[in-house]
N, C-alpha and C positions, 0 to 999 in steps of 0.2 A: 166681852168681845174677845179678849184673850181664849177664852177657852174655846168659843168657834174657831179659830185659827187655829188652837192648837191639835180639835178631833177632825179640823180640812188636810191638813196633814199628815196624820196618821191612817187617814183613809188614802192619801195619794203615797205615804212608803212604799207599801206591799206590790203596789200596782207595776211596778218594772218587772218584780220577779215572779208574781203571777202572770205579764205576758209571755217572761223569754219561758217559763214554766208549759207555759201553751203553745209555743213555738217548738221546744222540744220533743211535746207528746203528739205534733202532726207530722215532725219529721222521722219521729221513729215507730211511725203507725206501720202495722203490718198489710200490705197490701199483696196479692196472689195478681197476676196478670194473663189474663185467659189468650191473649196474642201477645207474644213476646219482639214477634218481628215486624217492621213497619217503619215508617217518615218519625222523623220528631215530633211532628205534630198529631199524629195520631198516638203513637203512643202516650204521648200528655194527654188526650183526650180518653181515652181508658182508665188513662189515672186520674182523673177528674171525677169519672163515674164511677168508678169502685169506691172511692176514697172520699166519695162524700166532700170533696171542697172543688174552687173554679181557680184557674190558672190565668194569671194575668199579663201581657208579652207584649212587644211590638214585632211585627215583621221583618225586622233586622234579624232577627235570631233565624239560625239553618233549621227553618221549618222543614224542609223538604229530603234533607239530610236522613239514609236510609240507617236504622241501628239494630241492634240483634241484643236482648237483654240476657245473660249468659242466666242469671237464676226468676223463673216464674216469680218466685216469693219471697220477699226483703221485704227491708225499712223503706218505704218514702223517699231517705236521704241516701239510700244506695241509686234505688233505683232511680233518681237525677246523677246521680255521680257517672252511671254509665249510658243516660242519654246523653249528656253535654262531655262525655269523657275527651280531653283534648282541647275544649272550647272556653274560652275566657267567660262566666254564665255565672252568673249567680241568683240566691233565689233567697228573698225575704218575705216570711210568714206575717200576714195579716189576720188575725182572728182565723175565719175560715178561707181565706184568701190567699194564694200563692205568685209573688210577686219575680218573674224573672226580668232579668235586665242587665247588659252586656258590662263587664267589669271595667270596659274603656269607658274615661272621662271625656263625655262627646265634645269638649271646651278644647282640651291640652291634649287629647289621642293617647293619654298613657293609664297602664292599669291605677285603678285608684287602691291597689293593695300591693307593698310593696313586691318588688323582687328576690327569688329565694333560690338558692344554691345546692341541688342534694348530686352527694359522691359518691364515690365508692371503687370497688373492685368486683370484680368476679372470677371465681373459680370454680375448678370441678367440683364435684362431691364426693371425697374418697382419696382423692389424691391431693387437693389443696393446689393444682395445676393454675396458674392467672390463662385467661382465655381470651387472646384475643378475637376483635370481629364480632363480640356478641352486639345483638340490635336493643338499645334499652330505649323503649317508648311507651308514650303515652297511647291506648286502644283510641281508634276509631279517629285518628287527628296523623297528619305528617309530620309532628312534633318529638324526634326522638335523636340517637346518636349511637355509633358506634364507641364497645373501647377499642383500646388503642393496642399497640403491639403490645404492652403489658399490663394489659388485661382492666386497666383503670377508665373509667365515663364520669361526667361533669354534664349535670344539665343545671339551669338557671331558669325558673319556674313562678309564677305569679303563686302566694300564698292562697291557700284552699283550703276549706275543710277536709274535705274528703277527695283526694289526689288515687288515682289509678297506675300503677306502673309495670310493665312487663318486660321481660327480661328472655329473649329465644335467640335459641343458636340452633344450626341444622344439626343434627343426629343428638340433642338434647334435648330433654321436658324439658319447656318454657314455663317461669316463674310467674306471677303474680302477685304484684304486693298492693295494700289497699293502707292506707293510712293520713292523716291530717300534717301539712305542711306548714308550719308556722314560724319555725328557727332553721338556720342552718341545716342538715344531717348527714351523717354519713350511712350511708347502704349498703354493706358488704351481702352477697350473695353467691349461693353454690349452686349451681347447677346439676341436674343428676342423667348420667349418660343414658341413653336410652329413645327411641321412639315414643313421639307426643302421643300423650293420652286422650283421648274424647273426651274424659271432665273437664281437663283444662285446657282444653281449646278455645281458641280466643278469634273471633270474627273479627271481619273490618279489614281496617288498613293496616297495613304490617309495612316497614322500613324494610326489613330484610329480603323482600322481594326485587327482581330484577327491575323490573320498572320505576321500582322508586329510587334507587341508587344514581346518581350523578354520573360517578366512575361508568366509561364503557369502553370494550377493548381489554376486560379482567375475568382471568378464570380463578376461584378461589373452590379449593379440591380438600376436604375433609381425608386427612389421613387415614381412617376406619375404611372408606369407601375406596381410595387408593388400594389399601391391603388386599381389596375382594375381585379387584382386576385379574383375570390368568396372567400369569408371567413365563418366559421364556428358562426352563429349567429352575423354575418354582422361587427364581429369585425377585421380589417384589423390586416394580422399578418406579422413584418417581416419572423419570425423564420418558419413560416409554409409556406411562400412565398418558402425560402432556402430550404427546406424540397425536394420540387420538382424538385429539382439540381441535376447533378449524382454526386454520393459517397458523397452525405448525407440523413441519412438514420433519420427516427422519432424514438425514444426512443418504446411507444407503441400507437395503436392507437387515434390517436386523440389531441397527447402530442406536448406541442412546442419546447422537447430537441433533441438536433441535436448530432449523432453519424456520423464523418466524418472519413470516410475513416479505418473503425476498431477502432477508435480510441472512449472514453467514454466521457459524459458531464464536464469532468472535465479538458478534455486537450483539452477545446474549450480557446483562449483567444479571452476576450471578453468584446471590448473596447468602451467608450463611451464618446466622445471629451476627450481622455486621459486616463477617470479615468476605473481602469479594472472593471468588475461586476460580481459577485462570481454568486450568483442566478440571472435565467433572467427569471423567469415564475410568473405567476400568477394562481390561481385555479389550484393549484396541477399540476404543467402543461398544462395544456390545451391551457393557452393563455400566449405570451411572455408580459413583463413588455415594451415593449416600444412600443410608439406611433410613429405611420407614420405622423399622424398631425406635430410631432416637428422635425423629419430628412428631412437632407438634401442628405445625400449621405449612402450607404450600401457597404460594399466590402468585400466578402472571400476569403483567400487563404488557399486553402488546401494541399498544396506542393510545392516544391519552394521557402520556404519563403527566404524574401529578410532581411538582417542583421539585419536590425533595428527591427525585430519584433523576442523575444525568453518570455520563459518563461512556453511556452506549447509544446503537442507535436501533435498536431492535425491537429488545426486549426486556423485562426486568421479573427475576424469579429469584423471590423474596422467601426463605424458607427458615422456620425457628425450631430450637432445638427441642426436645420437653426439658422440662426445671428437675423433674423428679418427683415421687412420692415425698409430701412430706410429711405425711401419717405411718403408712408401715411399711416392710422391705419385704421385696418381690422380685422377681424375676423373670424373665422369658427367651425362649431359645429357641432353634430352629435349625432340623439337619439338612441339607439341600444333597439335592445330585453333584455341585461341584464345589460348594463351600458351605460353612456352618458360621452361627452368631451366637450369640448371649448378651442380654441385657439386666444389668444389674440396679435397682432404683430404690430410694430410701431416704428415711430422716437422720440427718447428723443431729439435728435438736430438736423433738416433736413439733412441728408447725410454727417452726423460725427457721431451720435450714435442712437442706437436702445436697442427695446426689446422685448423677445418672454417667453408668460407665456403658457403655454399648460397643460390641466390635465383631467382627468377622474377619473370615479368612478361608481363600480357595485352599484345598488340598489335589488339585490335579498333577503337580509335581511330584507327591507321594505316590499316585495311584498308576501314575504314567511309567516311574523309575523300574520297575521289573521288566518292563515290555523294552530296555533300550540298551541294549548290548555294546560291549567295548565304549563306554561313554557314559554321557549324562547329561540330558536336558530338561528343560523343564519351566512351567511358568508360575505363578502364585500371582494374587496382589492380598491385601489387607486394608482394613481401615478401624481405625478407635475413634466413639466419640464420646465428650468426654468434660462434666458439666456442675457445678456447684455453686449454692446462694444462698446467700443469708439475709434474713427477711428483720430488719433494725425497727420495724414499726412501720404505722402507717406512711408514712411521711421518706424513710432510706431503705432503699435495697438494694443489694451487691449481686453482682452476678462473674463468673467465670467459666469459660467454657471454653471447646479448642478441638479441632480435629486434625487426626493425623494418619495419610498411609501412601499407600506407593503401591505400583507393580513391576514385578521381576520376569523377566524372560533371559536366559540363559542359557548356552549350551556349552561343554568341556568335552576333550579327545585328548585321550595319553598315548601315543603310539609306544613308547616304551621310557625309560628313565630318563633320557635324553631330550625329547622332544613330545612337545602337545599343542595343542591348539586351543583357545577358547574366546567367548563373545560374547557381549552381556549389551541388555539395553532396559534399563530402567528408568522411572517418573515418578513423582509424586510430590505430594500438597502437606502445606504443614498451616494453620491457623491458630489463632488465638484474639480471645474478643475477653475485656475488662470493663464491664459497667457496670454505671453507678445510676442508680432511678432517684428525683427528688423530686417531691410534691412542696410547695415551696404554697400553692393556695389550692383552695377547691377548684378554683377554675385556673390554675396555672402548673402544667407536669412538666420537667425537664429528663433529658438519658445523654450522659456522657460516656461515650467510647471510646478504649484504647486496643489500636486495633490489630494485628501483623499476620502478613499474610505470606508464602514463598511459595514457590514453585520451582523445580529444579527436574531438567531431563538430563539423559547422560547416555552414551551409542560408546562402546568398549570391545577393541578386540587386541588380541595377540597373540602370538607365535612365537617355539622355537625351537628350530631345525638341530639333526642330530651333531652338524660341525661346531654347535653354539650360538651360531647366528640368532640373531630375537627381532621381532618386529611387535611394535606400539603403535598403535591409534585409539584419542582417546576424545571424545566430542562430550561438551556440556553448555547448556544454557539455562536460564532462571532471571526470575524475574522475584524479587523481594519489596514489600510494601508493610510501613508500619504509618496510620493514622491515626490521626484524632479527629470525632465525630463529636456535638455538639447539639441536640434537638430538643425544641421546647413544643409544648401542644399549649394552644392558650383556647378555652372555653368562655369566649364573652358573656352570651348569651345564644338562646338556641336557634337563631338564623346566623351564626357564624359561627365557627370552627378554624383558627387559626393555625397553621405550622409554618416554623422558622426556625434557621439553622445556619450550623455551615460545616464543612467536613475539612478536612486537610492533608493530604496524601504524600510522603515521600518514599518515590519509585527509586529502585536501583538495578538497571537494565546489566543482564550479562548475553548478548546474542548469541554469542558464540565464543566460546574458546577450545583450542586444537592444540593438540600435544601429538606430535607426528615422532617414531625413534624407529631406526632401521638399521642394522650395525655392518650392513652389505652395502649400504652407500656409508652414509654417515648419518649424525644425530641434531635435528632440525627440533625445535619448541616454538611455538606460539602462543602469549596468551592473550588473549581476548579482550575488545576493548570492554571499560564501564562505564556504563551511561547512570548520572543521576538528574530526575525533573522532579519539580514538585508539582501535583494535579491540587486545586481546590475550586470547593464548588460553595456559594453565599446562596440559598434560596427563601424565598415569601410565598405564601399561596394560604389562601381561604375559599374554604364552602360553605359558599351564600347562600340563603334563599330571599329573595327579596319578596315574592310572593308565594303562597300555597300550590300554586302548579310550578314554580319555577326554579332551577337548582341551578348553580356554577360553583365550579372550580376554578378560580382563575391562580395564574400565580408567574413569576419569574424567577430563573436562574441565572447566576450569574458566575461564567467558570473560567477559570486561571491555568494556565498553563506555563511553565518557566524552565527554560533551560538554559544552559550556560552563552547559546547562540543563540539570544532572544528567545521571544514567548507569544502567547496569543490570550488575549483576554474577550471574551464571546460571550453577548446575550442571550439567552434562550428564554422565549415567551410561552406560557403553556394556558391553552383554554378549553375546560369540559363543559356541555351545556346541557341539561334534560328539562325538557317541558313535560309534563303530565295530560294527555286529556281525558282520562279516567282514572279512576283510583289503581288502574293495572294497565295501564297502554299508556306507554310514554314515547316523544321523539326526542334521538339522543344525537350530541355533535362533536367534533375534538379537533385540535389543532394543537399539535407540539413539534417544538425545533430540539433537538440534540446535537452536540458535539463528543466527539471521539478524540481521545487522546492518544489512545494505544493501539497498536495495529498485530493482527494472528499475519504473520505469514506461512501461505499454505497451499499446498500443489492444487494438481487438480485430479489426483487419484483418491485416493482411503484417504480420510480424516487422522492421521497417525498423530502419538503425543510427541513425535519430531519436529513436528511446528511450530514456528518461533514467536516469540515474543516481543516486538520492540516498541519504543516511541514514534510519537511524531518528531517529523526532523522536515527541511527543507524542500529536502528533495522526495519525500511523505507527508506532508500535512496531514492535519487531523481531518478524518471524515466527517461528514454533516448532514444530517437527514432536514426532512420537511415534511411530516404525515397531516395528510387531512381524514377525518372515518367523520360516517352519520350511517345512523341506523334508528330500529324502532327495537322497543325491548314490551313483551306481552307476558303476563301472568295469566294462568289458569288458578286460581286458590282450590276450587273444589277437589279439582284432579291433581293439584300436585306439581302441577308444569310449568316452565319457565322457557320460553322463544325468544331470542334475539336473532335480531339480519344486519348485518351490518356490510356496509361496502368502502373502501379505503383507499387512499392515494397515496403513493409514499415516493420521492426523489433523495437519492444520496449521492450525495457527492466528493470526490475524493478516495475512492477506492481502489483497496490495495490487493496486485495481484505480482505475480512472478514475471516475469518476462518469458518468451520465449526460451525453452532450454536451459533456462535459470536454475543454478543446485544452490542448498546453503553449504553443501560439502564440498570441497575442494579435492579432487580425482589427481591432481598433479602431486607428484610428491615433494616439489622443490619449498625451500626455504621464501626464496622470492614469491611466488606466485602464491602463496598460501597468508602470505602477509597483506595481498594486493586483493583479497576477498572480499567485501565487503555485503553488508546483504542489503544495504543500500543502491549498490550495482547493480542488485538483483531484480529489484522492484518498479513498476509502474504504477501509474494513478490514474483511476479513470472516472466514471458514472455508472448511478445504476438506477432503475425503474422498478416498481412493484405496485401491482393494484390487482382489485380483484373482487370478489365477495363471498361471505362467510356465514351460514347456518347453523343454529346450536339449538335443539329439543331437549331439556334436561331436566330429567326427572331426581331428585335428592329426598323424598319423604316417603314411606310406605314402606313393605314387603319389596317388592317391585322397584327398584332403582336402577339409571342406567341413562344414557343420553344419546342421540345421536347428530351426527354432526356429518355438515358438507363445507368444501370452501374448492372455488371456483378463482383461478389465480392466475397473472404471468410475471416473469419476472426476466427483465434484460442488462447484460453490462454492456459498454463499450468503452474500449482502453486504444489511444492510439496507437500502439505498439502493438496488439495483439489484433489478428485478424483483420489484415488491412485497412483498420481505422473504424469496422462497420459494426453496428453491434449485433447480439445475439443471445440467445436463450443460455440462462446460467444451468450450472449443472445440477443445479437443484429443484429447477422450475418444472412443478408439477401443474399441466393444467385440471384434473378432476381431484379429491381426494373425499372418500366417504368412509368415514368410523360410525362402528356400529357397536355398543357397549350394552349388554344388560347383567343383571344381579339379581337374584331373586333369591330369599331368606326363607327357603322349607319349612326352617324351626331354626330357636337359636342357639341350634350346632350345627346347623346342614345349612350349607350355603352354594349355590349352584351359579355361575357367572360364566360368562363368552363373549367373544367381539370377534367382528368379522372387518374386514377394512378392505377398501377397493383404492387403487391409485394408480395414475397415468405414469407409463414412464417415464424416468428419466433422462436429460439429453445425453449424449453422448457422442464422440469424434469416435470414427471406425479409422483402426491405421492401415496404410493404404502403400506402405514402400518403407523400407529396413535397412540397415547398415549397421557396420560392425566398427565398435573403439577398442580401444585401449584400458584395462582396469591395471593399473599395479594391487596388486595381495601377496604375503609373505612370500618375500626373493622369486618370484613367477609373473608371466605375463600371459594373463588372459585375456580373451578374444570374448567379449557380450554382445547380443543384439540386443538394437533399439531399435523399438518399431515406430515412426512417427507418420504425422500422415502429408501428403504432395502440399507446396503453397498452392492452395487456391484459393479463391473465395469463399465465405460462409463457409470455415473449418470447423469452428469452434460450434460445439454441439448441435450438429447439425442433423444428427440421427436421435431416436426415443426409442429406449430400449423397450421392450415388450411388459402393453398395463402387467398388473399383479393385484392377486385378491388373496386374502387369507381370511380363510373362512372361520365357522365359529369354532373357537378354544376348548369349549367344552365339555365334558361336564368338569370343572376345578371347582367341587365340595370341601369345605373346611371340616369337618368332623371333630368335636369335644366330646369328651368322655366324663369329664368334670367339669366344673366351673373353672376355667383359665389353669386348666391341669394341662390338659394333652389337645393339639391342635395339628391337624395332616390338609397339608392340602394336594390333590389332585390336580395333574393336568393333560391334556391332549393337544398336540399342535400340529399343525395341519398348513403348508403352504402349496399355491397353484400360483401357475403363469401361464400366461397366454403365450403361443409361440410368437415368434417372431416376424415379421414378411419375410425377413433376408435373413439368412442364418449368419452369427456369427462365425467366422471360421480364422482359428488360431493356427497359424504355419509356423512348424518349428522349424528352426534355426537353417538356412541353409548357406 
């Protein structure tokens, strides 16, 4: 008896591992698939009949689900991995039998295999760059995530044998990773720059697409593509880039301040690795202060905004620096018609730390000085930027970075030993940003910032006459901010996405201070008051999906304001919504409150860096918007195209303008009256309207790149002080605006690019009746005109100066000779205007 038991036995050992023995050899059967494209269920049934076995299912499973098998001929266990890729599915071998069935426990609704965690980074290939924005998902599922500003992704994944992941970013090969999910892992991946390849092109649903994104009201601009815009005297402009976007409109023409969506230069926030930047121009405008050499990434949100971002009520343009090579040292420069750059980038410790010095500088005060007899004037500006990190390990990393520059306009006259005259009027930004990144779990990233930021203008003249006499005036104002920033990203699992935070702001207002000396009356000083407030902002918000069509962003801020005369503490509510009803056609929604703390005051001529800076106060409140948008956002995959329409309501309240006749300069020369100045005196507060709708075609993949865009807009103030209480068209309200952008890549040295842009004009007051004051200037009494126009009704922009189109830029060819040797770009520019009905006519002085 014993020894029948003991050979029943030994014929039931063997029998496990000759099953799972035969379970392996049907999953790693080679099968060829004569239709690669088709429903789930049909391609199972292909594979049933080639392969010799029968599939066994209920009809719960996405039978009908369309899939594209990227290789004819694999294993068995591939080709299930990229039918169900995305899907919770699994599939146990019987003899010749293949058993699928859904990995949810139909009792308790949870996988019956635990949950698993993979992390990671990503970077360039070559440079070791973190990248943020890349799309990491699973093919052919809505199941994916963005990283983050630096460069790190957290998904939380039910264990798998055989897990699918792909990794795309625009103007990069998209990755592919294939491997078995069982522990923890981390997943470090590089990217390698270039347009995607046809082998590894990957069908399906893709995250990175317009329609699948939540966020709407965001332009996110590849700096490569930015570079290949014409530019006005071959200087690459971000801000003139964005200009071309719907519902951002240019200040006037030729200027690089952005008026988004009604909204004025002052309710842009306007961020750079952290630190905010009050002024972002150069040359009066004309050119923004930052270099494309030194960024890495560009991003606008013009509605919608997501929690983490308050403080304005416009718009928020979020720009990071590059880190640096931290493989090998390189270089890059560029001679322009009115200034030249150099970029400097490299490892201080082969792929632990780097560093990036970038900077320019106009030379027209060089070029100009011969042509300017008995004298000397002249302009420049400059800017450095300026960047170093030390990479501690997975888990710390250090970062340091800072910008810094200014521009000079100046003139000097020596009539002889005795006497001269001269005038200066300079600006500029000085930054500095200190973080610290720590991964503290897979699914928990913290970044602490230390942050300073200043700004400082300054209006300078003097004289003095051959008796000795001298005369001084000397104007400065600045605005100085040093923070602490605070942010966590928390990855639960993959239908939330957590961020929480809080910032901490300490402002130190100088409006104005005046230094007046005159040695023909006597010697008058004034300095200027200082205002300090603290701004802080606490916010929460997560990106849900509660179901496979259904996305939100919801989230709260919560913002502080304190000054020595009381404070204001204000909720702002933020709600993003997109429903999916195809894998490419989605309906998108938004609702966000903002609060202002800070106010530009600002005429109503040129956008000058004379414009002040102050708080809110009393007799200024803070401004406060209320935007509602909904739109639809459509893909084209085949072709490459991405549509969005969106239409928008926007109220704000509490804005700030001048008064009638209002200076921040004081024209009197006395002691008294210049003490009595205030720019609080100056100001009123009113409303304002914005709505409208906005078109965007954009093409980002191919030879062929380029976008074009419409936005359809009005925009009204009314301030009871100005213009008899009624309101009226701002100076910025453009009803049409059409950008028209393309790029096309010859080869990859000849790159040909143009845009043409159409836009209604601007409003405008015609003056209509002149009189003559009083200037005091060194020991003399000049006589100016001023030309204003009659009180009547509807003064205030009551005319639209004549549309204007500027046609295509073309041809602006890049041209290399080598590989990242030698680079020329071309340009041609070209503007037209329509006359006017009524001619303007300027009468001189009579």
């Amino acid at each position: 008896m014993r020894t029948l038991r003991l050979l029943f036995w030994l014929l039931l050992i063997p029998m496990p591992w000759l099953y799972a023995q035969n379970t392996e050899d049907l999953l790693e059967k080679q099968i060829r698939l004569e239709k690669t494209t088709g429903t789930v269920q049909e391609i199972l049934q292909e594979l049933s009949q080639l392969g010799g076995f029968t599939f066994s299912y209920s009809n719960h499973l996405p039978l009908q689900k369309q899939v594209t098998i990227q290789r004819a001929e694999q294993s068995l266990r591939e080709h299930l991995a990229e039918v169900f890729a995305g899907e919770l599915i699994e599939y146990i071998v019987r003899n010749d039998k293949v058993l699928l069935r859904n990995k949810l426990n139909p009792q308790k609704g949870e996988p019956t295999k635990g949950k698993i965690t993979i992390s990671g980074y990503v970077r360039e290939k070559g440079s070791g760059e973190l990248l943020p924005g890349v799309n990491v998902y699973l093919p052919g599922s809505t199941t994916g995530t963005p990283t983050n500003q630096y460069g790190f992704y957290s998904l939380t994944l039910p264990e798998s044998d055989s897990l699918t992941l792909i990794f795309s970013f625009v103007g990069y090969q998209p990755e592919v990773h294939r491997f078995s999910l069982r522990q923890p892992r981390e997943l470090n991946v590089e990217l390698q720059a270039g347009t995607m390849l046809a082998e590894v092109e990957v069908q399906g649903s893709q995250p990175e697409q317009v329609s699948q994104s939540v966020q709407m009201s965001q332009i996110e601009l590849p700096v490569s593509q930015i570079r290949k815009v014409p530019a006005l005297l071959g200087e690459k402009d971000v801000l003139k880039v964005l200009q071309l976007m719907p519902g951002v409109q240019k200040g006037t023409e030729g200027s690089s301040g952005l008026y988004v969506r009604g909204g004025g230069p002052d309710q842009n926030l306007i961020i750079l690795d952290d630190a905010v930047v009050y002024n972002a121009s150069h040359l009066f405008g004309f050119f923004s202060l930052f270099n494309g050499d030194a960024l890495k990434s560009v991003e606008l949100t013009k509605g919608g905004f997501p929690a983490r971002y308050g403080g304005r009520l416009s718009s928020v343009l979020e720009m990071t620096m590059k880190e640096g090579n931290k493989e090998k040292l390189r270089g890059e420069g560029g001679i322009g018609l009115i200034s030249s750059r150099l970029t400097l980038e490299g490892p201080l410790r082969k792929n632990k730390s780097s560093f990036l010095v970038s900077g320019r500088r106009t030379y027209a005060d060089a070029l100009f000085r011969p042509f300017i007899p008995k004298g000397d004037a002249g302009y420049y500006f400059y800017d450095l930027n300026a960047k170093v990190n030390y990479d501690f390990g997975r888990r710390n990393k250090l970062y340091l970075s800072g910008y810094f520059g200014r521009d000079n306009l100046f003139t000097r006259k020596r009539y002889d030993d005795q006497s001269y005259q001269q005038a200066r009027l300079d600006w500029g930004n000085a930054t500095g940003t200190l973080r610290w990144n720590h991964l503290f779990s897979d699914k928990l990233f913290t970044n602490t910032s230390l942050i300073f930021t200043h700004y400082r203008l300054r209006t300078f003249e003097s004289a003095q006459e051959p008796d000795g006499s001298e005369y001084l005036r000397q104007y400065t104002s600045s605005i100085r901010d040093i923070s602490l920033k605070h942010d966590y990203d928390f990855f639960p699992t993959p239908k939330h996405f957590v961020k929480f935070g809080l910032i901490s702001t300490y402002h130190r207002f100088t409006p104005d201070a005046l230094v007046l000396k005159d040695t023909d009356v006597n010697e008058q000083r004034r300095q200027g008051e200082v205002i300090d407030v603290v701004e802080s902002g606490l916010y929460l918000e997560d990106t849900y999906k509660p179901w496979s069509r259904l996305k939100l962003n919801a989230g709260v801020r919560l913002s502080h304001f304190a000054r020595k005369k009381g404070g204001y503490v204000r909720g702002e509510p933020r709600l993003a919504a997109a429903y999916n009803f195809t894998d490419d056609l989605s309906l998108k929604a938004s609702y966000a409150q903002m609060n202002q703390y800070v106010h530009l005051l600002t005429g109503t001529g040129l956008g000058l860096p004379t414009d002040l800076w102050v708080p809110a106060t009393g007799e200024a409140p803070p401004q406060r918007s209320r935007q509602v948008a909904a739109g639809i956002a459509k893909d084209f995959p085949q072709k490459g195209l991405a549509l969005t329409l969106e239409g928008y309501y926007k109220k704000m309240d509490n804005v700030i303008g001048y008064r009638e006749g209002a200076n921040f300069l004081p024209i009197n020369n006395s002691a008294e009256s210049a003490n009595q100045v205030r720019w609080q005196h100056n100001v009123t507060s009113g409303q304002g309207w914005s709505y409208g709708t906005e078109m965007l075609l954009q093409k980002k993949e191919g030879r062929f790149t380029g976008w074009a865009a419409y936005t359809l807009s009005w925009t009204l103030l009314q301030f009871d002080e100005l213009n008899f209480g009624q309101k009226y068209f701002a100076r910025y309200d453009r009803r049409h605006d059409i950008s028209l952008v393309g790029i096309y890549e010859i080869s990859p040295r000849i790159t040909l690019s143009g845009t043409w842009v159409y836009g209604t004009g601007n409003a405008i007051t015609l003056p209509v009746a002149s009189f003559r004051v009083a200037e005091h200037f060194p020991s003399a009494l000049t006589l100016i005109e001023v030309r204003l126009p009659l009180p009547r009704p509807i003064t205030t922009g009551e005319k639209q100066l004549p549309d204007g189109r500027l046609p295509p830029t073309g041809p602006s060819p890049a041209v290399s000779q080598a590989k990242e040797a030698l680079r020329a770009n071309l340009g041609v520019w070209s503007l037209q205007r329509l006359q006017p009905a009524e001619p303007l006519l300027l009468l001189p002085p009579h």
